[in-house]
C-alpha positions in Angstrom: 144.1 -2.4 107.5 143.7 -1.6 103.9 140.8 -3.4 102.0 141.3 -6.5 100.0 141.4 -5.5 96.2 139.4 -8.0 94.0 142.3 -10.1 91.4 142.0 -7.9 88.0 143.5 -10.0 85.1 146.8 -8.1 84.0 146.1 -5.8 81.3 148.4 -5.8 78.0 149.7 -3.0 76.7 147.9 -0.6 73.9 149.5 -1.5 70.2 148.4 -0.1 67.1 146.8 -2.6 64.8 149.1 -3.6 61.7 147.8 -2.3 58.3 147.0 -4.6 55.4 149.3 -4.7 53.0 147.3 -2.5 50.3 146.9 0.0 53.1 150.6 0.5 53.6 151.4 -0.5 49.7 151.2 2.9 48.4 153.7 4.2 51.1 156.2 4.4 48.0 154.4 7.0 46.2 151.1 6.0 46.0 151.7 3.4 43.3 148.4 1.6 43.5 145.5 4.9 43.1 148.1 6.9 41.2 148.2 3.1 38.6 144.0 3.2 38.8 143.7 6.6 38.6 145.5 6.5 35.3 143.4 3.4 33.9 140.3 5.4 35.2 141.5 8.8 33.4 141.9 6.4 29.9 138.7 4.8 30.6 137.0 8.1 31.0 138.8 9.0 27.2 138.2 5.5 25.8 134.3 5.6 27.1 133.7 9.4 26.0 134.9 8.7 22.3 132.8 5.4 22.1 129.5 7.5 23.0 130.3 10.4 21.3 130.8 8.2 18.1 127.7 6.0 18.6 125.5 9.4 19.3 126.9 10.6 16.1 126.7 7.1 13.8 124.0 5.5 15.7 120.4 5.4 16.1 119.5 4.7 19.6 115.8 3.5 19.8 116.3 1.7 16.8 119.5 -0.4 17.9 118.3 -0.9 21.5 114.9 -2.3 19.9 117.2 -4.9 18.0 119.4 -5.3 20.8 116.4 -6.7 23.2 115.2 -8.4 20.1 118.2 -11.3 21.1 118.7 -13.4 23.7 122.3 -12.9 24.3 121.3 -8.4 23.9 119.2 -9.0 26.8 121.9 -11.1 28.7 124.0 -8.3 28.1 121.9 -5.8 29.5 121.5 -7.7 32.3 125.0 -8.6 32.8 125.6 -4.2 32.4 123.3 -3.4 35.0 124.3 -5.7 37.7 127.4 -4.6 37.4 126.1 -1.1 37.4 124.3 -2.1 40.6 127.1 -4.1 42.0 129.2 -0.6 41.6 126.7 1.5 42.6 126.6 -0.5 46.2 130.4 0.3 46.6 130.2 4.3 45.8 127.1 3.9 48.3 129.9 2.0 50.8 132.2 5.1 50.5 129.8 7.7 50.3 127.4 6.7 53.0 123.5 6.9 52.5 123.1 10.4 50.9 122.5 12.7 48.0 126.2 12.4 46.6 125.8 8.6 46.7 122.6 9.0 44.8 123.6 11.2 42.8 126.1 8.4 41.6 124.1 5.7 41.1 121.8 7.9 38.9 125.3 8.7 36.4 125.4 4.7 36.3 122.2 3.9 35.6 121.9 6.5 33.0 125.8 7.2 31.9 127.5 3.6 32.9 130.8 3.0 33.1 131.8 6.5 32.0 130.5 7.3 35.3 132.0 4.8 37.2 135.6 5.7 35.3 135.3 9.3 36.7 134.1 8.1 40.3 137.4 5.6 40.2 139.4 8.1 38.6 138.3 10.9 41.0 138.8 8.7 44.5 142.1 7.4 43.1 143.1 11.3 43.0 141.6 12.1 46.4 143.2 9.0 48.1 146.0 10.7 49.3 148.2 7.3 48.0 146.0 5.4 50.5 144.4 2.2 48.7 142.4 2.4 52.2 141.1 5.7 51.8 140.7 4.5 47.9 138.6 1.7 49.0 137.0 2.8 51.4 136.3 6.8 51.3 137.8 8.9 53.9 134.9 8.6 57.2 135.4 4.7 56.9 139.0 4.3 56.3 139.8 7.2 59.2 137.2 5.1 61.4 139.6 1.9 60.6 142.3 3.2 61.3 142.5 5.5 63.9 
């Protein structure tokens, strides 16, 4: 006599997971990165004219002292670098722990959103079309959804 088998539960079959809608929204073309890239790519122009103009016109130690010499310049400042920060923990997200995320940061701390405008406009361009692969760098968003 054969042995008795234990009862398994029935098993269901394998399905792939859906994709969020911004994952499968740039199946078109790529509209969202190709859209962001562009807005990064004039926010790169935009930001490099601004500093090129102030380090030309401006006198740095001299407007930064009156800058932190008000209360709303050092709300500002403030506001700037947690945003930098806040920025800097997403490149960090895509990147992983390592020199190129590090390397980031340090262009934000010390360049801002210029910085930030190529890191957009250069994941936008590396995306493939993918907002997941946008958002998420390519380990993370391979790793999601393989």
């Amino acid at each position: 006599a054969a042995p008795a088998r234990a009862a398994q539960a029935p098993t269901l079959p394998r399905t792939r997971r859906p994709r969020a809608n911004m994952a499968t929204a740039s199946a078109g073309g790529g509209y969202p990165p190709r859209a962001l890239a562009a807005f990064a790519g004039a926010g790169v122009l935009a930001m490099s004219g601004v500093i090129g103009s102030a380090l030309v016109r401006g006198d740095g130690w001299a407007e930064l002292d009156a800058l932190l010499a008000m209360p709303w310049g050092v709300v500002s400042l403030v506001d700037l670098y947690v945003g930098f920060s806040l920025f800097s923990a997403w490149i960090w997200l895509r990147e992983g722990a390592g020199l190129a995320a590090a390397a980031w940061t340090l262009g934000m701390m010390c360049g801002g959103f210029w910085t930030g405008s190529l890191y957009v406009l250069l994941a936008a361009l590396r995306s493939g079309g993918s907002a997941t692969r946008l958002m998420l760098g390519d380990r993370r968003a391979y790793a999601l959804l393989a």
